[in-house]
C-alpha positions, -999 to +999 in steps of 0.1 A: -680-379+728-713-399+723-741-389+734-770-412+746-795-400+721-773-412+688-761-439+708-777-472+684-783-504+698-774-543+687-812-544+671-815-514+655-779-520+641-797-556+627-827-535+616-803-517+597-785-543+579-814-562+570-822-536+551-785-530+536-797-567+526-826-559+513-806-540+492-783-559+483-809-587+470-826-554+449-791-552+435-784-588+423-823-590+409-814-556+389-780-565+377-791-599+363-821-583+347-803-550+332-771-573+320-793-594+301-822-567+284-795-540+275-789-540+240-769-522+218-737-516+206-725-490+227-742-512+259-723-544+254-691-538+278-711-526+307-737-552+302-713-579+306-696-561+337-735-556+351-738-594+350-699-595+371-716-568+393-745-592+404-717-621+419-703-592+435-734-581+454-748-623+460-715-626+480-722-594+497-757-602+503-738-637+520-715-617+543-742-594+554-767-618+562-739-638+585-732-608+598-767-603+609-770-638+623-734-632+646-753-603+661-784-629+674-808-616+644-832-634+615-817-623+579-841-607+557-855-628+526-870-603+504-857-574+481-868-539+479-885-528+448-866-534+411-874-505+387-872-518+350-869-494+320-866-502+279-840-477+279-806-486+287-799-453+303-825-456+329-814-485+336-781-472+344-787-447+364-812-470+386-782-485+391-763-453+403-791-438+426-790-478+439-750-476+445-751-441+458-778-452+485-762-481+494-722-465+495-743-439+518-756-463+540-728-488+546-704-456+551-729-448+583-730-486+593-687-484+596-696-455+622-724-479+637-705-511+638-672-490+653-694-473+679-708-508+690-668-522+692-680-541+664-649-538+650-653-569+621-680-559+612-672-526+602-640-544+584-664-565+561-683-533+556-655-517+544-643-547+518-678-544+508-679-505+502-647-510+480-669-528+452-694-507+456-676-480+448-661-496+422-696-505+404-704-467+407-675-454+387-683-482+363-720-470+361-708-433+358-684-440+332-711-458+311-732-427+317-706-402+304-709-384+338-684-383+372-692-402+395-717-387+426-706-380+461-722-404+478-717-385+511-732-407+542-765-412+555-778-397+586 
């Protein structure tokens, strides 16, 4: 049953995804940046995957913004913040905390999109989640560590 009070609407859904873009624009910036500075040996394989990653999240970046313009909103054209690091690992797990926010939030916008009978929309979503969970592994692998639960934002 839904109740009225977690009920979202058409423009807070938009709000939303303009900032999953936002984030999504933070990603590509990041991934061309880390692909190219990360140096060392034991660097070069994920460095060359980092700079696959960042086609992967332009062409989300392209299916969210349409998305947002289908629902009757303005896309966003800015990125949130980049952090930059000279050590590789920091760099890597920017990338994680990154992918762990952003599996969390498009995991809630599935639930947002369904509950709006948004039904594509949540189907895009859920291509989209697929490489993102894909570039975590990757990015825990590289680390040595499992990958984080992501779990899904409130």
């Amino acid at each position: 049953m839904v109740h009225k009070d977690k009920s979202i609407t058409r423009k807070e859904l938009i709000d939303l995804l303009n900032e999953d873009l936002q984030r999504e624009f933070q990603a590509v910036i990041g991934y061309v940046n880390y692909s190219q500075v990360l140096k060392g040996a034991a660097y070069m394989n994920i460095a060359a995957e980092l700079a696959i990653h960042a086609t992967e999240e332009l062409a989300h970046a392209i299916i969210i913004a349409n998305q947002i313009d289908y629902l009757g909103g303005m896309p966003a054209v800015t990125a949130k913040p980049v952090k930059t690091s000279q050590k590789p690992e920091d760099m890597l797990r920017f990338d994680l905390d990154n992918e762990v926010q952003t599996i969390r939030n498009y995991r809630r916008r599935v639930k947002q999109a369904d509950e709006l009978n948004e039904f594509a929309l949540g189907e895009h979503i859920r291509d989209i989640l697929l490489q993102e969970q894909d570039h975590l592994v990757s990015l825990a692998t590289a680390l040595g560590i499992d990958p984080p639960d992501a779990g899904i934002a409130d």
